[in-house]
N, C-alpha and C positions, 0 to 999 in steps of 0.2 A: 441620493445616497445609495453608495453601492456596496450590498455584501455578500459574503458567501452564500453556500448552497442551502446551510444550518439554521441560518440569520443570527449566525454569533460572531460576525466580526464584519467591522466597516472599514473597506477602502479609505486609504487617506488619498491616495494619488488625486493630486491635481486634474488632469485628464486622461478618459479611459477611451481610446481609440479599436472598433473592430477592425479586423483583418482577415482577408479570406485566401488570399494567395499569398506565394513566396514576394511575387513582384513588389506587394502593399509592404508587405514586414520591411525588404530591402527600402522601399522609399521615404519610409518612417524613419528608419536609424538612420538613412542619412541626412535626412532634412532636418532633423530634430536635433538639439541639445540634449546635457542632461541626466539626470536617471531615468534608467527607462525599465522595464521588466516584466515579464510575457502572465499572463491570465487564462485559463485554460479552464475546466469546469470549474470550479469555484472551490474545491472539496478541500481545501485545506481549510486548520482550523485557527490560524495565527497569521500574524503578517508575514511569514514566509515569502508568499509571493504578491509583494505590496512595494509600492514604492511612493517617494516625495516630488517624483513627475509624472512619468508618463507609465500607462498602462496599459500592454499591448494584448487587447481579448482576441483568442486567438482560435475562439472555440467555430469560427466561421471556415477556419481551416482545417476543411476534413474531408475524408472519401479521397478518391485517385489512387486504388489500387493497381500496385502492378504487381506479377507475381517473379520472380526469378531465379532460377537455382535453387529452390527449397528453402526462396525468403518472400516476405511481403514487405512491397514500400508502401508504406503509408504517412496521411499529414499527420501532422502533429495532433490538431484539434479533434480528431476522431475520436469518441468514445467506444471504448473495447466492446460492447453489445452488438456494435453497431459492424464495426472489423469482424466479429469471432461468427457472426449473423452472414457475411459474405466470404469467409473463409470456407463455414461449412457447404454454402453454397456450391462450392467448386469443389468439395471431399477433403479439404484441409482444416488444419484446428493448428491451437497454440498450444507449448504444455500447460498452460493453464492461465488462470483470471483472477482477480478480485472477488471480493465479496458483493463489492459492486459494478455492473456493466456500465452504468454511467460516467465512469469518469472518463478524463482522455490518455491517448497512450504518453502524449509525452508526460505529462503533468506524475500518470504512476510510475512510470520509470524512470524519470528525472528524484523522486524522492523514494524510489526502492522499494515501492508496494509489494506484494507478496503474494498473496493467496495462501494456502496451506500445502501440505505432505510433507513426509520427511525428504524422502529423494527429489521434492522441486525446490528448485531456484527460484530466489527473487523473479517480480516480471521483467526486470532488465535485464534478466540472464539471456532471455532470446534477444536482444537487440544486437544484432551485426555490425550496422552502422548509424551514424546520425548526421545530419545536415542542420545546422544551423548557420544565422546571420551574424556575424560580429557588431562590436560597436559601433562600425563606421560605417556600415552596411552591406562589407564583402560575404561571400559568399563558402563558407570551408565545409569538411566532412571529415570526418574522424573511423575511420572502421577497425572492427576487434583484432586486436595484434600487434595497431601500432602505439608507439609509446606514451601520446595521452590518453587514450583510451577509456582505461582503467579508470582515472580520475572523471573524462565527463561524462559518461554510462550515467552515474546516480550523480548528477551536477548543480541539482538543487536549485537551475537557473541562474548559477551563478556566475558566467562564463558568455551568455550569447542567447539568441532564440531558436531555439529548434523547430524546426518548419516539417522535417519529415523524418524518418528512421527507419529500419531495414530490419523484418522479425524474423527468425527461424519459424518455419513450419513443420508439420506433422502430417500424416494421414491423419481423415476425422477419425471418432471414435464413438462410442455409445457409454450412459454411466448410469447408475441409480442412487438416491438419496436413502439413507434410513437412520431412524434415530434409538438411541441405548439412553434407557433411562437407569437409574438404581445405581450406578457405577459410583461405590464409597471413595471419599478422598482417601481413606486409608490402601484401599488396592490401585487408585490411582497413581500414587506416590511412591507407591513398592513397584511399579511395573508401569511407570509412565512413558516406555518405549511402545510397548505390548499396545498399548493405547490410541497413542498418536499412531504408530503403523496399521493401524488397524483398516484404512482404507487408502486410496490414491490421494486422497485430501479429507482431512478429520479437522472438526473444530469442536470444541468443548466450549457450553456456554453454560456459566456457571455466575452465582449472586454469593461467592465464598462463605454463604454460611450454613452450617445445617452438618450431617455426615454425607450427601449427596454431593458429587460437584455440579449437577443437574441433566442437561442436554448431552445427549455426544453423537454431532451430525458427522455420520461417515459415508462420503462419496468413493465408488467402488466404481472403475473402468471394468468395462464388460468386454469378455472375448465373444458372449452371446447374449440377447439378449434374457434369455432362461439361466445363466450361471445363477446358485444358491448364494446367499451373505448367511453366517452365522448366527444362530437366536441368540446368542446371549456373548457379552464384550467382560470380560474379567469377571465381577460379580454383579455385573447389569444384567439388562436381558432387551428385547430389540421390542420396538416399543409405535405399533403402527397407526396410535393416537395420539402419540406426542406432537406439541408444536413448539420446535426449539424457540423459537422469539414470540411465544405468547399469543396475543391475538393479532400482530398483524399479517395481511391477510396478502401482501404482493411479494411474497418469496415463493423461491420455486419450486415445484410438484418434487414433494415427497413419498413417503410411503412405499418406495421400492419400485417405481414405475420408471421403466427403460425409458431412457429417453436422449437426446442427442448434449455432446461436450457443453458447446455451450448455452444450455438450457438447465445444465444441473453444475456445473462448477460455482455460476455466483450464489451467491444465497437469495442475491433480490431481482426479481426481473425488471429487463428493461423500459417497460412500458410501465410499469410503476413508481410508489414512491419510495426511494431510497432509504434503507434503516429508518428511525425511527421521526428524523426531522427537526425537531428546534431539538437540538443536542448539542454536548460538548465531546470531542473523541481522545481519548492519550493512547499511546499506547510505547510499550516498553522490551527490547528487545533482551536476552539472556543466552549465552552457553548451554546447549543440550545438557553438558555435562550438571551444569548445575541449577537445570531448571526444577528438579524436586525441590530442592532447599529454598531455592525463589519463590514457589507457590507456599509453600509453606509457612515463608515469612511475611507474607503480602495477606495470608489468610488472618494470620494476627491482628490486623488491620479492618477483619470482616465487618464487624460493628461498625464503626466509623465510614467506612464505603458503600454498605447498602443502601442507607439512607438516600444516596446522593446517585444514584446507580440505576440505567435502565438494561442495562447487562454486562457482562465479562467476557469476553472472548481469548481460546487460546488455543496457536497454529503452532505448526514448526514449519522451517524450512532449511534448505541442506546448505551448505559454507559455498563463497563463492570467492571472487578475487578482486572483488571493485571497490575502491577503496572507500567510499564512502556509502556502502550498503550496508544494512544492520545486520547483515550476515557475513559480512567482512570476515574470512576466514575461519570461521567456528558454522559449525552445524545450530539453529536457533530454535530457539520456542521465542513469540511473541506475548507479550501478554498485556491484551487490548480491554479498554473502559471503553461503554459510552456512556455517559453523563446527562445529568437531567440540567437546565440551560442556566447553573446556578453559578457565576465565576465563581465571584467570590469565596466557597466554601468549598467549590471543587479544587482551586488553588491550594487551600489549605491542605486538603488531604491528600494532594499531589506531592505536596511538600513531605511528609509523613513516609509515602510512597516511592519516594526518589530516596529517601535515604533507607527504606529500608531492598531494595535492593541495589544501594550502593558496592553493598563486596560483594557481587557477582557482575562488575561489569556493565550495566542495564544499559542501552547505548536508545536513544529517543526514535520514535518515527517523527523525521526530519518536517511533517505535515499536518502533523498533533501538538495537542496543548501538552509541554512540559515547562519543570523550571530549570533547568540544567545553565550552567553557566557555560562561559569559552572554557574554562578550566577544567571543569565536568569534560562538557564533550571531546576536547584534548584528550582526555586520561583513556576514554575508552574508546577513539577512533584512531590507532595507531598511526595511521598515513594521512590526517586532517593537514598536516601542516604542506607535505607533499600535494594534494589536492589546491591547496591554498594556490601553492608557487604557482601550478598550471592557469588555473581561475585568471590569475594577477596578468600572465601572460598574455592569456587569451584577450582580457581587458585592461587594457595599461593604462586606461584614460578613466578605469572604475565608475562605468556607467551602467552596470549591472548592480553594483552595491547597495545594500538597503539595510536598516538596522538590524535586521532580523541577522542577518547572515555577518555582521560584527557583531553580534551579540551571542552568537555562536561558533564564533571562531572560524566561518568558512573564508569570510572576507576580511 
């Protein structure tokens, strides 16, 4: 039995084949019948990326950097610790990461993972181009500009296997962690720009009940590594004993200590274990514009989510133009659960949670538990049906299709 990273969800596929080169993926799609559909670290928390044949793990495809033009190609199965660890190597960085370095680049940017700030972009914003196999084993690439584009940037694997991709780079940089405790939900909610801007990437990790929202982890890009951060964040104050997740003990050096991009962008280090472990994750995308009245309304909810709750996490990040990104045109706040490993009850109050921020929008992370119907995600992914047509074209013989993706309207 095969399951995620979590152990809360089991593979049904028939068989699950490794693969470490392009040559392996090309020979599979064409020797094979069938459904088939790519497996990369595991981190999704639904059968997203599952299928009723074949499973193509693809986490052996990784490393083969090249550098070009103020891009990196890399495989697919790479995980971003592992890229952001050899980028710095050579004086380069990404604009930014996950919360987690373990996953892989295509797996996060195929479903529009994010990291935080206001002015960053999705991670698929730096994707230039991408290479994937078709169903029948050919070989295409798609690069930003031209007319599919848009659509398979955040493609949800619904379309082909992407083998490698092509990232924007940066010169490195240098950043520090620090945490603001005491920040009332009342000054958070009058001045939740003030907030979120408050560093290059801010998260707020909060248990919505109490007048606190809790944590407020603000990572600050340094021009030296001496620049000052502020003592105190609205009516918080900076807080050099806080431990925004508690006791555990593999996230990265806090307390203000300079230290290199990707070393302080995730929260969790690579050679550790990831978040919290046998969990459940949702997590819920909103309009800047009406992310107050969203936290607000979800706080109503505080009682019935604690219970079930081993944290709350919540980003922003800035509008972009790909159609099936949760930031699809609107500037966002994310607003992320993770869940103690209880379906059954997290179901329920998901359900609670999806209709109370129905009139704002709230569009799913494509790789979290929600219950969103086709009709739901219709409503708030303007260009799902556009996205569709390309998918359909890409695969005419619908060998990428899988429940998950008719049950949400991609396929």
């Amino acid at each position: 039995m095969t399951r995620n990273w979590a152990g809360t969800h089991d593979y049904a596929a028939a068989h699950i084949i490794s693969t470490s080169t392009e040559a392996e993926v090309r020979r599979v799609l064409a020797a094979t019948t069938g459904p088939v559909h790519a497996l990369g670290t595991r981190h999704s928390f639904t059968d997203l990326p599952d299928t009723t044949g074949t499973l193509l793990d693809l986490s052996g495809l990784s490393g083969d950097f090249s550098l070009r033009a103020g891009a990196v190609r890399v495989a697919a199965g790479t995980r971003y610790g592992v890229l952001a660890s050899w980028l710095d190597e050579q004086g380069l960085a990404l604009h930014n990461l996950g919360s987690l370095p373990h996953i892989s680049v295509a797996g996060a940017t195929a479903t529009g993972t994010h990291g935080s700030g206001d002015g960053n972009g999705v991670l698929t914003t730096a994707v230039r181009s991408i290479r994937f196999i078709t169903f029948d084993g050919d070989v295409r690439e798609v690069r930003r500009g031209e007319p599919e584009f848009a659509a398979l940037a955040v493609g949800v694997g619904a379309f082909g296997v992407v083998v490698s991709l092509e990232l924007e780079t940066q010169a490195n940089y240098r950043m520090r962690q620090d945490i603001y405790t005491g920040v009332s939900w009342g000054a958070a909610l009058d001045a939740l720009d003030d907030l979120t801007g408050a560093g290059y990437s801010v998260s707020v990790f909060t248990r919505w009940l109490g007048k606190s929202v809790g944590a407020v982890w603000v990572k600050t890009r340094l021009a030296t590594d001496g620049d000052p951060v502020a003592g105190a964040l609205l009516d918080g104050v900076l807080d050099a004993e806080a431990a925004p997740l508690g006791e555990l003990a593999d996230v990265t050096e806090i307390g203000g200590v300079p230290g290199p991009w990707m070393l302080r962008l995730p929260h969790f280090r690579l050679d550790g274990t990831p978040s919290f472990g046998d969990e459940i994750q949702s997590e819920y995308f909103v309009a800047r514009e009406d992310a107050a009245a969203a936290l607000a309304a979800v706080r109503e909810l505080g009682p019935l989510i604690e219970p079930l709750l081993f944290v709350s996490e919540l980003r922003t990040m800035s509008a972009d133009e790909l159609w099936l990104s949760p930031a699809f045109g609107r500037d966002s706040l994310a607003i992320h659960f993770t869940w103690r490993n209880e379906p059954r009850a997290v179901h329920e109050v998901l359900t609670k949670i999806e209709a109370a921020l129905a009139p704002f929008g709230a569009r799913p992370h494509w790789g979290k538990l929600h219950g969103l119907t086709r009709a739901d995600v219709e409503r708030v992914h303007p260009r799902l049906a556009d996205a569709r047509a390309v998918f359909q074209r890409c695969d005419p013989e619908e060998r990428f299709v899988n429940d998950h993706l008719v049950r949400v309207g991609v396929r």
